[in-house]
C-alpha positions as CSV (number, residue, x, y, z in Angstrom):
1,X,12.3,-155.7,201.3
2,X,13.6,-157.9,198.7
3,X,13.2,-155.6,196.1
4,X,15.5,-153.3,198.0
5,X,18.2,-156.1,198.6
6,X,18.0,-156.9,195.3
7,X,17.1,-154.0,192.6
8,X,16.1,-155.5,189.5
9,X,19.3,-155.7,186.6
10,X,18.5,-152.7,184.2
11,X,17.4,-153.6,180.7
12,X,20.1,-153.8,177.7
13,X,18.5,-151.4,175.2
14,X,21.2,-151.2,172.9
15,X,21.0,-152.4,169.4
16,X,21.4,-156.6,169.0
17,X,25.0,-157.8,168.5
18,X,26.4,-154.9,169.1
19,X,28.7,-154.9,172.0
20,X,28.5,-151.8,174.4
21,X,30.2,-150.4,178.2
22,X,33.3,-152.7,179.0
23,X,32.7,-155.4,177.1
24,X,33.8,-153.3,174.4
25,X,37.4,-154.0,175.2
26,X,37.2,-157.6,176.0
27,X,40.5,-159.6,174.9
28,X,41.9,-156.8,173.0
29,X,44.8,-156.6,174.6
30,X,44.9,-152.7,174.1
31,X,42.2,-152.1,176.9
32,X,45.0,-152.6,179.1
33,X,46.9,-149.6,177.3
34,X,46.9,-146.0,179.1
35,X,44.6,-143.2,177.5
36,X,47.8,-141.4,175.9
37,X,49.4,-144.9,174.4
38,X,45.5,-145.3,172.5
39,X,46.2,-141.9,171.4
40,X,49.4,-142.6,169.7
41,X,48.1,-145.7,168.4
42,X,45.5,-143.8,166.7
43,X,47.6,-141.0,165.7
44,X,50.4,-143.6,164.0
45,X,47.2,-145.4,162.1
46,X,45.8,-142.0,161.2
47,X,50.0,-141.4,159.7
48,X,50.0,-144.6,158.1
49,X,46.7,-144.1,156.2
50,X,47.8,-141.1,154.6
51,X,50.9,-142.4,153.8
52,X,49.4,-144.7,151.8
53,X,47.1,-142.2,150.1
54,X,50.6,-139.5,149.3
55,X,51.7,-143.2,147.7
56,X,48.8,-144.1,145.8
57,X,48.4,-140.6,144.9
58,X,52.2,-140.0,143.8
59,X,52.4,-143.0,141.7
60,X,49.1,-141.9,140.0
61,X,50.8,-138.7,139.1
62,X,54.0,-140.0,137.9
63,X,52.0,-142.0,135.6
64,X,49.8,-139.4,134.3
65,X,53.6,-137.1,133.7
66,X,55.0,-140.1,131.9
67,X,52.0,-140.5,129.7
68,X,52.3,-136.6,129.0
69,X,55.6,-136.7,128.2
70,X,55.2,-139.4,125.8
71,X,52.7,-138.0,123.7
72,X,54.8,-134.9,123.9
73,X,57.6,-136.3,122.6
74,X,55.3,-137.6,119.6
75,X,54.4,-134.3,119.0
76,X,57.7,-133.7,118.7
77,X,58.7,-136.1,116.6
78,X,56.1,-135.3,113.9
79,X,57.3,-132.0,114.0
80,X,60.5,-133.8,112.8
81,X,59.4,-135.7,110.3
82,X,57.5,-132.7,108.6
83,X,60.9,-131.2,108.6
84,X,62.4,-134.4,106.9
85,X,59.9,-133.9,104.4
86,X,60.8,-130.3,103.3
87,X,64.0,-131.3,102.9
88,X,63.0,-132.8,99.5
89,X,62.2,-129.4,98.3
90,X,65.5,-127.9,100.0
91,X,67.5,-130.3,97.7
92,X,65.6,-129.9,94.1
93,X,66.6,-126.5,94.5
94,X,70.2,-128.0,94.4
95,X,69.3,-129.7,91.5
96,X,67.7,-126.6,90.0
97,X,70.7,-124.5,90.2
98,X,72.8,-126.8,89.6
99,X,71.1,-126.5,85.9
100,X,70.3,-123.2,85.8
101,X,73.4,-121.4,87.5
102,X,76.4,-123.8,86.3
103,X,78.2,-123.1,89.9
104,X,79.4,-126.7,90.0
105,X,81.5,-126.0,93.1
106,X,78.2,-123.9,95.0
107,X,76.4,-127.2,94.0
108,X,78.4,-129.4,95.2
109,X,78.4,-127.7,98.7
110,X,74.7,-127.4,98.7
111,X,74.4,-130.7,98.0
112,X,76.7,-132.1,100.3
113,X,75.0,-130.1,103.6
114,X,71.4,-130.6,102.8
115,X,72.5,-135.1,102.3
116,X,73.7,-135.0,105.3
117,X,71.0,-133.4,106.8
118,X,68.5,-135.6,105.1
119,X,70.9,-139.0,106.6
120,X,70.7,-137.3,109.7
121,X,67.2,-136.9,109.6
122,X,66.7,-140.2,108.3
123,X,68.6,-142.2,111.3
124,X,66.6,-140.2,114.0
125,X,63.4,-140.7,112.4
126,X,63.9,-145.0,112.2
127,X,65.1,-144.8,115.6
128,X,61.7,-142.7,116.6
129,X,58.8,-144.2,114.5
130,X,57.3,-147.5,116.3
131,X,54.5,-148.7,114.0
132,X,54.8,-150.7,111.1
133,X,53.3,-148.7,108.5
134,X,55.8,-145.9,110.1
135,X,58.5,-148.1,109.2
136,X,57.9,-148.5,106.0
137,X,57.1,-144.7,105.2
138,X,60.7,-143.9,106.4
139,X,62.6,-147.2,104.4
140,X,60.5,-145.8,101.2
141,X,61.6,-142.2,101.6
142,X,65.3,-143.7,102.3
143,X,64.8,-145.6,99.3
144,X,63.9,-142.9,97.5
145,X,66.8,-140.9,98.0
146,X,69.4,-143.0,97.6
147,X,67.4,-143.3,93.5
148,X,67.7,-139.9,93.7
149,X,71.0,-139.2,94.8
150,X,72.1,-141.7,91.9
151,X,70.2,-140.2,89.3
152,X,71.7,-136.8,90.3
153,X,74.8,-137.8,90.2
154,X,75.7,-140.1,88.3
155,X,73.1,-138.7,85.0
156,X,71.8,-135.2,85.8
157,X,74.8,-133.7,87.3
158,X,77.4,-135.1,84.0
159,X,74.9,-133.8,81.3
160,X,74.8,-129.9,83.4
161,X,78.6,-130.0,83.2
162,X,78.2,-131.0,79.6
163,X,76.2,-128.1,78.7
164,X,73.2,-130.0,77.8
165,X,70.7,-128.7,76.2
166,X,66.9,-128.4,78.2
167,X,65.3,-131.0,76.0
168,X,68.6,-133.3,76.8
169,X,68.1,-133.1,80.4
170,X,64.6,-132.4,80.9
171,X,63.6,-136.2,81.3
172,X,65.8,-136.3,84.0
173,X,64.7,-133.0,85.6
174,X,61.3,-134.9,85.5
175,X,62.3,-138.0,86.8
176,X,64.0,-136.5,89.9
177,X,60.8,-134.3,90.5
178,X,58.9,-137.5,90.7
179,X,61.1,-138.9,93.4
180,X,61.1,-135.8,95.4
181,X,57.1,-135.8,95.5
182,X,57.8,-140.0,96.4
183,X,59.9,-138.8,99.1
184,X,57.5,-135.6,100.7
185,X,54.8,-138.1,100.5
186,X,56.3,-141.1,102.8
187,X,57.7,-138.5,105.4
188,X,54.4,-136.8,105.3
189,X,52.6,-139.8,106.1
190,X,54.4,-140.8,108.9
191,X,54.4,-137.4,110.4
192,X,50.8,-138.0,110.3
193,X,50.9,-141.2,111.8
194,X,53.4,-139.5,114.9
195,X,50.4,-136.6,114.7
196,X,47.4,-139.4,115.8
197,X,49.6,-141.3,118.1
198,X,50.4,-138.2,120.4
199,X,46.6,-137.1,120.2
């Protein structure tokens, strides 16, 4: 009879500490909440989630683009600078025919366009190198040139207007060959520094 008036408390068989049934809600204020306002709670945690992941996942990108685009522009710039370099070659020509052909005037232009083309080339590769030794390839080719451009002008060019003879002129002619190898060799060392930096 008792044991009808007063069936026995079934056993908790779940695992310990973990809270099960209604308990399950106790003082979260949320158990209060209607089935469809859990629901949107879930779905706005669920939003806010992956708008964290589209954030983390953007800036990861944008940094990856901006690394890209750096070494790109490296690239770029050694490109340059192996331009720069052949520009050497572009003016002994000037020199050479200068010499060879007596067109003073033809010179003169040549000379003139393929300068300003090396100043050009000059000011845009100091404003692009950003190592030291790059510096100092780029202030030795610029020093090189400006011994060059004096040498031209100021010895080699007045002895080809002269009619010099080759052995009169031909120290010169080798002097200015040595400055134009000077110059190919700083430009080509920095495009070779711009070549490891973007790799």
């Amino acid at each position: 009879l008792l044991a009808r008036l007063h069936p026995p408390t079934p056993r908790d068989t779940s695992p310990a500490g973990v809270t099960t049934g209604p308990h399950l809600w106790k003082g979260c204020p949320v158990k209060n909440w209607k089935i469809s306002s859990r629901m949107q709670l879930l779905a706005a945690a669920s939003m806010a989630v992956m708008l964290v992941l589209a954030i983390t996942n953007w800036f990861s990108l944008s940094h990856l683009s901006a690394a890209q685009n750096a070494s790109h522009q490296k690239a770029q710039a050694a490109g340059e600078m192996k331009h720069v370099a052949g520009l050497g070659a572009q003016l002994y020509r000037v020199v050479a025919d200068t010499y060879i052909n007596r067109q003073f005037d033809d010179a003169a232009k040549k000379w003139q366009a393929v300068t300003a083309d090396i100043d050009k080339s000059l000011d845009f590769a100091a404003k692009t190198v950003s190592t030291d030794d790059a510096r100092r390839g780029v202030q030795a080719g610029r020093d090189t040139m400006t011994a060059l451009r004096k040498l031209y002008t100021e010895q080699f060019l007045p002895l080809a207007k002269q009619g010099a003879k080759n052995e009169e002129i031909a120290g010169l002619d080798d002097q200015i060959d040595k400055l134009i190898d000077a110059y190919d060799d700083a430009f080509s060392k920095v495009a070779a520094d711009l070549d490891v930096a973007a790799n």
